[in-house]
N, C-alpha and C positions, 0 to 999 in steps of 0.2 A: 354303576349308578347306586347302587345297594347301598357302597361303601360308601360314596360322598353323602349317601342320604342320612345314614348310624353316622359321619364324621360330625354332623350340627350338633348334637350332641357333647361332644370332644369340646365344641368351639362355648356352646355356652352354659353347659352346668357350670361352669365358674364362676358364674352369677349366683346362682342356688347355692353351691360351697361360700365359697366367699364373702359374699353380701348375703345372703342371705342367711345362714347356717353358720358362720362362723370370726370374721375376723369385726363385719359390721355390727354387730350384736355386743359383741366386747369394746368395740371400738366408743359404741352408745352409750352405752352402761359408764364407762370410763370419763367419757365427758360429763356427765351428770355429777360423777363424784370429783373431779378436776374441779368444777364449779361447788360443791359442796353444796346440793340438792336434789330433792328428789323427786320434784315436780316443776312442771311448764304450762306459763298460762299462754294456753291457744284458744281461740275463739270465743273467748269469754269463759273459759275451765279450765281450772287447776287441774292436771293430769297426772298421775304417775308415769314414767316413762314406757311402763311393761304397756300401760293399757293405751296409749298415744300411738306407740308404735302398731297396734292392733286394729286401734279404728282408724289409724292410714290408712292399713294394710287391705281391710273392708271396705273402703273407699275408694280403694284404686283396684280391686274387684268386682266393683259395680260398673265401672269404667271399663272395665275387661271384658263382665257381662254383655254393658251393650253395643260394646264395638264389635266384637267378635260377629256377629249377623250381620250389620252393615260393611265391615270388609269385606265377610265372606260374598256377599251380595254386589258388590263393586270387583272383586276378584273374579267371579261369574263371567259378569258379564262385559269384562274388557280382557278377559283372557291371561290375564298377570297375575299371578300368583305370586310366582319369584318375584315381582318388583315390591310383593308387601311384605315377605317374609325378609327381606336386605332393608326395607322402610324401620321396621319395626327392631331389627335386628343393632339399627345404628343408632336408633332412638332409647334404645338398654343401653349400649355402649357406650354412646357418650352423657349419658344421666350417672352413670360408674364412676368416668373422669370426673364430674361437678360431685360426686362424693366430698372429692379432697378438698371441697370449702366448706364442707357440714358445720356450720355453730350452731350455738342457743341464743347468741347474738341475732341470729336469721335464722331463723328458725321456719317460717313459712318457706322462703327459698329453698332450705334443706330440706324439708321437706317433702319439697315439691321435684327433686334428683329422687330422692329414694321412689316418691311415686312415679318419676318414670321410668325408672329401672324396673318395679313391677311391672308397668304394662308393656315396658318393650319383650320383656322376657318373656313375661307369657301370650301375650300375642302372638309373637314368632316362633314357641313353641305348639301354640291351634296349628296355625299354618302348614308348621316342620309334622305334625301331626297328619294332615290330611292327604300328605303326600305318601306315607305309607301303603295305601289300595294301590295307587297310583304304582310303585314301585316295586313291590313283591306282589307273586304270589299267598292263597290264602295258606298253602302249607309252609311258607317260607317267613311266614310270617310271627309269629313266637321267635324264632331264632334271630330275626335279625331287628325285631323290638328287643329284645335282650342284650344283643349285639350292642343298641344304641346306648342303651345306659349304661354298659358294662365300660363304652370307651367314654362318656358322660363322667362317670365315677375315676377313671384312672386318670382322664385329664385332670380335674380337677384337684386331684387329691395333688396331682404333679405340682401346679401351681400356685396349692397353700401352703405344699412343703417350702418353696421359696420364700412367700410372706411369712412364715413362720420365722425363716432364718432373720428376716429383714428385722420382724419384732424383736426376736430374741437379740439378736448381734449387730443391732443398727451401724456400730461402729464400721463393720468389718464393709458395710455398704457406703460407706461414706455419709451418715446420716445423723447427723447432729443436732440437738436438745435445744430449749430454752428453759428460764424457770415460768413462762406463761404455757410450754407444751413440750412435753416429755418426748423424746427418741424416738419411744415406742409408737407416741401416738401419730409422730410422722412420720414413721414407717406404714403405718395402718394408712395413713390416707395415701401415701404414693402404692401399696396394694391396689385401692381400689381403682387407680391408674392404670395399671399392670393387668387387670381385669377387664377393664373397657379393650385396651388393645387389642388382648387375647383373641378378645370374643370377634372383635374386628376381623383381626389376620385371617383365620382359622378358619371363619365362615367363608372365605369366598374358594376353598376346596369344595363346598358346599353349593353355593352360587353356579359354579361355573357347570356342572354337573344336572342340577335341576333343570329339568323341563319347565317352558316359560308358563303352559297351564292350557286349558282348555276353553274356548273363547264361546260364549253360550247364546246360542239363537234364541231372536227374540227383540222385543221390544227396550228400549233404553231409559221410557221414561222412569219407570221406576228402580232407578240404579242405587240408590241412595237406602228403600224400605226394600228391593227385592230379597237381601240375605233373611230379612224379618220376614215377609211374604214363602221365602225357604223353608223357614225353621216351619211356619205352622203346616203345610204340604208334610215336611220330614214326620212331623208329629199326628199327623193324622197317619200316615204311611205307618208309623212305629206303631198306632193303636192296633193296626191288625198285623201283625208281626209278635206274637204274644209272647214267646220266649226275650226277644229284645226289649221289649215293654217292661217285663218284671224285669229283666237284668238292670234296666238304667234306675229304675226304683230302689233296688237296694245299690247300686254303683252311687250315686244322689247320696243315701244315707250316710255310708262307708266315708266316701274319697271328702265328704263336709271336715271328717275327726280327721283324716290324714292327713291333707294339706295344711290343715290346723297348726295339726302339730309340727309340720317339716315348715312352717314359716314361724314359730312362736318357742319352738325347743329352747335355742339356744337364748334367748330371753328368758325363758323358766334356768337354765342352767346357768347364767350370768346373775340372780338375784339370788334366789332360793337354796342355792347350795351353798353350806358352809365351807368356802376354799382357804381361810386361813388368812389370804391378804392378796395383793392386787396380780404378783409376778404368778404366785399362785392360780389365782383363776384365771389370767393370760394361756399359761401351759395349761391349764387343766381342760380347758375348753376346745383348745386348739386337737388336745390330743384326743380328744373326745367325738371332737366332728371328723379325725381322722380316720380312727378308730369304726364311727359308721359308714362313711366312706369304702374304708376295705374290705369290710363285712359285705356291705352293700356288692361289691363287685361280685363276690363269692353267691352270693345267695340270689344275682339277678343270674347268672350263668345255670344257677342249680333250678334256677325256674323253670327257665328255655331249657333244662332236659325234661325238667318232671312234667310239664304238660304235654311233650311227646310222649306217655307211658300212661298219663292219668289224666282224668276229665279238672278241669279250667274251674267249674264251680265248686269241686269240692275240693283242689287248691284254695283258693280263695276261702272259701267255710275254715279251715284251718285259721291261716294267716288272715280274720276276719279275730277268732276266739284269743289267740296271742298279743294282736294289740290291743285287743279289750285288757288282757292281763296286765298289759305292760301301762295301760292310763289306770290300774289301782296302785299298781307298782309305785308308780310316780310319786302318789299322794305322800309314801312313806320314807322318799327318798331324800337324804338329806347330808351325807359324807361324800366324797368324791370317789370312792372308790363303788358305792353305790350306783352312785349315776353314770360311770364307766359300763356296768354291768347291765342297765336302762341303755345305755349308748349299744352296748354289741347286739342286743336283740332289737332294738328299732333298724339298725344296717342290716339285718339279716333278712327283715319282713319289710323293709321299706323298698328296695327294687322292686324286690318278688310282687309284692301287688299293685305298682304301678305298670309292671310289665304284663304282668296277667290280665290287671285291667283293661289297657290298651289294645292288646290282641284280642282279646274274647269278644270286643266291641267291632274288631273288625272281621273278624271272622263271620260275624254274624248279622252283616248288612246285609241286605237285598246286592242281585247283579241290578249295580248302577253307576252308570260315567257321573253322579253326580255328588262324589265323593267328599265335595269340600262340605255341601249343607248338614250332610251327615254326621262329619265329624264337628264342626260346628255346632250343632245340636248336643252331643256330645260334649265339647267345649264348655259350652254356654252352661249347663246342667252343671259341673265342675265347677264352673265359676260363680253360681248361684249358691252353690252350698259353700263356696268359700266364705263369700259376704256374711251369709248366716252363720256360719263356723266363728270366724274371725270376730262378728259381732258381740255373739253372746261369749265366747271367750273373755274377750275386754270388760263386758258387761259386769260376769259372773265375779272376776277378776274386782272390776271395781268396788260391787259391792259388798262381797266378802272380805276385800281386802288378801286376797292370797290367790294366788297364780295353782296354788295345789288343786283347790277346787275346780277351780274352772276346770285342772286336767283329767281329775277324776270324772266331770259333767261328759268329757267327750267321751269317754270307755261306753257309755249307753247307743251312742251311736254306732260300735262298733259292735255291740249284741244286738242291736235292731239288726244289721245289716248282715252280719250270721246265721238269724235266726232268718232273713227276708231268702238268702241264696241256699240255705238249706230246702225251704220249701221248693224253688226255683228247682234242684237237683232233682228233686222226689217227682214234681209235676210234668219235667221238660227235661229230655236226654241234651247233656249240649252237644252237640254237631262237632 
């Protein structure tokens, strides 16, 4: 069961690599300059594309935010978990396939695939999340959160190495040009084909393995507000839990700049950097989200040892002062071989503290069968700092006019939330 639980992982970081992080980012950018423009009137506003794709991305986080309580609250109380983590699972999946009609012709429609790919993914990754208590021990747990991402990270990278080939050598795939759309660019959208699938097949290793869920006594009327009716129970519970209390306070601060940045990178690295010309920033990018990728692999493994040896917060206090460094870094970065060098230190500290993150949060629940509102609570916190992350990103971004700033705005967030689990270490041994 361990292993089908770490295989979801396997099945849809391909969404994160791919569409998120990599082939979709280039893919945007490209059409923009295919059209010869570099803004889109949506809803009554002239957009730059960096900052459109931001306040989607915030929009379909608030979506996230408040579905996450009422599923969980409907998962409760009809005892189905599994039926919403394969709901949510197909509804990323085939938002992936509707990628491959992305225009600026339709632009609302496309739009509206990329936002469901958002919320399918990370729905079903709450979900794939809450299963965790459920499925490990609390000592087994670091290792086989590590586990997850580590096979997260190798599938993924497996499956960009293909798109990559498809970009680069469309021929050799049987993949033919027009002069309204280049090779490459329908190589990119049969990827995001090859993505939805993936994420398909792979999951029901997944599916078949998970436990259907725990079916919760009690009344039915309020099915629909009970996960909401959860959260505030869980929050009053977390106020007297003081060690948990401060941890989700600076986790809040922190995971705002990180998610930030692991949904908005490759948008700063498709504008920003000067790559010389188009074939150029295709490879530079590609090998760049590779490149974090296999760092990432190495550095989630090296977590799941070093928190067997050393306390969890002052992991974290480290890899907290690092990507502070690496959002000044940013501001300066401007060759490719710079941002390669940005690229290996984000895959080395980007597992590592979403892994740490995740465990220390479980580790440090009450004894409770009522694991989903937990992590839900959890969830929701995540996805609330997203909104706000993603928001003033966009913001910053618009009215400065430079993507630099806004990167450099998040590194504050990343010394608040250092300076918050430092205190946290000094006051409260973590367990």
């Amino acid at each position: 069961m361990l292993n089908a639980w770490a295989f979801y992982d396997w099945a849809n970081s391909v969404y994160s690599l791919v569409i998120s992080s990599a082939v979709f980012p280039i893919f945007y950018g490209a059409l923009f300059r295919l059209y010869d423009v570099e803004t889109v009137r949506v809803f009554g506003l002239d957009l730059e594309r960096g900052v459109l794709i931001s306040y989607v991305s915030s929009a379909a986080f608030v979506v996230i935010a408040l579905a996450t309580p009422m599923v969980s609250g409907i998962a409760d109380y009809l005892g189905n978990k599994r039926f919403f983590l394969k709901f949510f699972c197909y509804l990323g999946a085939l938002s992936c396939i509707g990628l491959y009609w992305f225009s600026l012709d339709y632009i609302y429609l496309s739009l509206l695939f990329y936002f469901g790919g958002l919320v399918g993914s990370w729905m079903s990754i709450a979900i794939y999340n809450s299963y965790l208590p459920d499925v490990a021990h609390k000592e087994q747990q670091d290792r086989i959160s590590a586990k997850g991402f580590s096979m997260g990270y190798a599938g993924s990278v497996l499956l960009l190495v293909v798109n990559l080939a498809m970009v680069m050598k469309p021929d050799l795939f049987g993949i033919e040009g027009s002069p309204d759309q280049p090779a490459e660019m329908i190589a990119m959208r049969y990827s995001f084909i090859t993505v939805g699938l993936w994420w398909m097949l792979f999951s029901q290793y997944t599916f078949w393995y998970m436990p259907k869920g725990n079916k919760k006594e009690g009344s039915r009327k309020e099915i629909f507000l009970g996960g909401f009716n959860e959260l505030k129970k869980v929050r009053a519970e977390i106020k007297e839990l003081s060690f948990l209390k401060k941890y989700l306070v600076a986790f809040f601060i922190y995971s705002m700049a990180v998610q930030t940045i692991l949904l908005i990178a490759a948008y700063f690295g498709e504008q920003e950097i000067n790559w010389g010309g188009d074939t150029e920033r295709t490879v530079g990018l590609i090998v760049s989200i590779l490149l974090i990728q296999l760092v990432a692999i190495v550095g989630s493994v090296i977590t799941g040892r070093l928190a067997e040896r050393y306390n969890n917060i002052s992991l974290l206090v480290v890899i907290n002062a690092i990507w502070m460094l690496l959002c000044i870094y940013a501001f300066f970065v401007e060759t490719p071989n710079e941002f390669y060098i940005a690229a290996g230190f984000v895959g080395l500290v980007m597992g590592s503290i979403q892994t740490l993150s995740r465990s220390t949060y479980s580790q440090n629940l009450p004894n409770t069968e009522d694991t989903t509102s937990y992590f839900s609570f959890y969830e929701v916190a995540e996805k609330i700092g997203i909104v706000i992350g993603t928001f003033l990103y966009g913001y910053i971004a618009q009215v400065t006019g430079s993507m630099r700033s806004a990167a450099l705005f998040l590194g504050v967030f990343f010394l608040i939330g250092a300076i918050l689990l430092r205190r946290l270490r000094k006051g409260i041994p973590n367990p």
